[in-house]
C-alpha positions in Angstrom: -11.5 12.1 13.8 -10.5 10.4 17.5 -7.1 9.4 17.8 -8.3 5.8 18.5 -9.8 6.1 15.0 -6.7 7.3 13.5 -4.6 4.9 14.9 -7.1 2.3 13.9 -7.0 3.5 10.5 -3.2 3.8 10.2 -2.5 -0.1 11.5 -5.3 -1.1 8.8 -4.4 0.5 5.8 -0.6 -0.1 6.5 -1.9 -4.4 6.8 -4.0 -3.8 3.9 -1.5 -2.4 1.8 1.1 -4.9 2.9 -2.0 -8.0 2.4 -3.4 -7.2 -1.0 0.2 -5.7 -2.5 1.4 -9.1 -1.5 -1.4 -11.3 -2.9 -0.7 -9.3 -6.4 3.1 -9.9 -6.0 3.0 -13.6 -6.0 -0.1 -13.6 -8.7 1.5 -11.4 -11.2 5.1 -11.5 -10.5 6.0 -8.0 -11.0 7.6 -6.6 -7.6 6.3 -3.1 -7.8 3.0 -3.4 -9.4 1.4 -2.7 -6.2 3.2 0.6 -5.3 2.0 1.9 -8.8 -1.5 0.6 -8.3 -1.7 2.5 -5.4 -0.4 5.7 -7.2 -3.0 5.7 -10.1 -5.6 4.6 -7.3 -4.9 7.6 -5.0 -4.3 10.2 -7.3 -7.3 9.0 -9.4 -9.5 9.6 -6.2 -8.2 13.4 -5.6 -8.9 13.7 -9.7 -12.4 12.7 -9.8 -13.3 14.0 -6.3 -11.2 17.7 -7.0 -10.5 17.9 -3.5 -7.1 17.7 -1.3 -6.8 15.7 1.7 -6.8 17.0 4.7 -3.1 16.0 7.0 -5.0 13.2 8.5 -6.2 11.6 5.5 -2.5 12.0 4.0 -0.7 10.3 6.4 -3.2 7.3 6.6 -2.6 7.3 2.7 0.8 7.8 3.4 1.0 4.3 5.4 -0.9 2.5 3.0 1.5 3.2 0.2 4.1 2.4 3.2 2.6 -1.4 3.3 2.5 -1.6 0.0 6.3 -0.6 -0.9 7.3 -2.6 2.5 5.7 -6.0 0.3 7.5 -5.4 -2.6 10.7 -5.3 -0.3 9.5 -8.4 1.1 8.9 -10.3 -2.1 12.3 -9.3 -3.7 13.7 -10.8 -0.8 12.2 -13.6 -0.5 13.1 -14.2 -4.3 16.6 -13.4 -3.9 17.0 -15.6 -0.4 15.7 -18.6 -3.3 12.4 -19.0 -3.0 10.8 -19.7 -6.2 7.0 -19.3 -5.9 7.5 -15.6 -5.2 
């Protein structure tokens, strides 16, 4: 893997996480749904597949899970600043 790849990768998942884990947040109304989504998603993957990522592939997974927790920070925010569609 290029570094333009992995940098590339890392700003997507981190969005991705952030984009989707929001979308569920304001949906379902749970704040940390997402963040254990991603959990049984993940570790699901390495179950069924019986392998171990590699450091590269663990740190892209590793900012996807960041996005994810960083919207449920968001959300619980934006609930507590009043804002009651969240």
């Amino acid at each position: 893997m290029s570094l333009l790849q992995f940098v590339v990768s890392v700003v997507l998942f981190a969005v991705l996480g952030f984009g989707i884990g929001f979308i569920i947040n304001m949906i379902l109304r749970t704040t940390w749904m997402p963040v254990i989504l991603v959990c049984g998603v993940v570790v699901g993957a390495l179950i069924y597949k019986g392998i171990v990522p590699g450091v590269w592939d663990s740190i892209i997974l590793g900012f996807g899970m960041a996005g994810s927790i960083a919207s449920g920070w968001t959300i619980q925010t934006l609930r507590k600043k009043g804002y009651r569609m969240f």
